[in-house]
Phi, psi and omega in degrees: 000153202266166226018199204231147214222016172288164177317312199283351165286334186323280196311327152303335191267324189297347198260345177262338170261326146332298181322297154294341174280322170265024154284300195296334180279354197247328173286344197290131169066265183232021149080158164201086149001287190293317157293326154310334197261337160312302174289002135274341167275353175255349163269073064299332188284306179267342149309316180304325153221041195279352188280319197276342146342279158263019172272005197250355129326061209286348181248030165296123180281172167292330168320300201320297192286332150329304164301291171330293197299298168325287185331297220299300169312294184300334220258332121328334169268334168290325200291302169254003153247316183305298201309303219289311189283307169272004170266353157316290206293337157313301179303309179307345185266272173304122185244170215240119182291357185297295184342090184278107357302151172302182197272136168283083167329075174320329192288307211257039166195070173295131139112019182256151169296339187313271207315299177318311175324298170252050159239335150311291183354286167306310185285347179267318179323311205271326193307298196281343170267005157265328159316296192300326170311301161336303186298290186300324173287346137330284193315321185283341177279332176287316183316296181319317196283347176244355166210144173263169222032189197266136171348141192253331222219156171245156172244129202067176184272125183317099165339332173275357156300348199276344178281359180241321168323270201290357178277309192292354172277342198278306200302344195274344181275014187269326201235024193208091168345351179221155190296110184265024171310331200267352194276304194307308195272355159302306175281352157286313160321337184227004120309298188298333152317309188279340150318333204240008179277130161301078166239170160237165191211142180256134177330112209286110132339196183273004191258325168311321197296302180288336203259323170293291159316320183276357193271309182264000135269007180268329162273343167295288194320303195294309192300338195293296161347277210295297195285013166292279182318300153343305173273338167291330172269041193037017180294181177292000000 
């Protein structure tokens, strides 16, 4: 069979397959945003340690590591880019009955500027986490060739921020009376702006790593709570 199937790939492939499971569920029918947004906090969850991971292989050939580094991008870019753009279009069908005034089916004003407006949106969103995704294994590569071990620093904001962003925009609409949808794709916007941005951010360590980790489970706990509490009061 064609790749490569040792331990230290698992976690890229499972974080690839999260992705794809919370596309197809936020795209099917009339989407559902909030399972979308679980299967992105757990492809932030297996990013977070598929690199030390599979750094912990020491007889990885270079074919190996390579083969990784590919995985790894594309498996991101669906993950934090594809995913993020279909729990948006899942938000345009569904809202959380708390909402007050109801949620307006946006889906239901085909050919309007609103509906255009945010289908741009999303496709420059995935646009700017591919760009960025290139860029950096370009960059990275370069890097390498004039110095050794790892980047101390990210230049721009990281795609895989996008697994702690957009679940908190979702969890904030559980405490807030009103349709933030128009919210969710403001910050899409500026997420996709801050990929592509020159800045610099340093690179987190493992106390960092954890700290991150323990923010989105906690936003995992709270949505989990909340669409508990929902469903028990007959919301979505």
């Amino acid at each position: 069979m064609l790749g490569f199937y040792d331990w230290s790939m698992y976690l890229t492939y499972l974080s690839l397959l999260s992705a794809g499971f919370g596309i197809i569920v936020s795209m099917n029918g009339s989407g559902h945003p909030y399972i979308g947004a679980f299967c992105l906090l757990f492809c932030g969850l297996c990013d977070a340690f598929d690199g030390k991971v599979a750094s912990m292989k020491k007889d990885r050939t270079e074919t190996q590591k390579k083969f990784g580094i590919q995985v790894d991008s594309l498996s991101d870019l669906l993950a934090f880019g594809m995913l993020p753009a279909s729990i948006g279009v899942a938000m345009l069908r569904v809202s959380p009955a708390i909402v007050d005034p109801p949620h307006i089916d946006l889906h239901d004003l085909p050919g309007t500027f609103v509906s255009l407006f945010f289908t741009v949106v999303m496709l420059l969103y995935v646009l700017a986490a591919m760009i960025r995704l290139a860029y950096f294994n370009v960059m990275e590569e370069e890097r390498q060739k004039k110095e050794s071990g790892r980047r101390k620093a990210y230049e721009g904001l990281p795609v895989t921020s996008a697994a702690l962003i957009f679940p908190t925009i979702l969890l904030f609409q559980y405490f807030i009376p009103k349709d933030i949808t128009v919210v969710y794709f403001i910050v899409m916007i500026l997420t996709g702006f801050a990929f592509l941005t020159r800045f610099k951010i340093t690179k987190p360590g493992m106390r960092g790593i954890l700290i991150m980790v323990a923010i989105g489970a906690l936003e995992g706990i709270l949505l989990f709570v909340s669409r508990y509490y929902m469903l028990m009061h007959g919301g979505m």
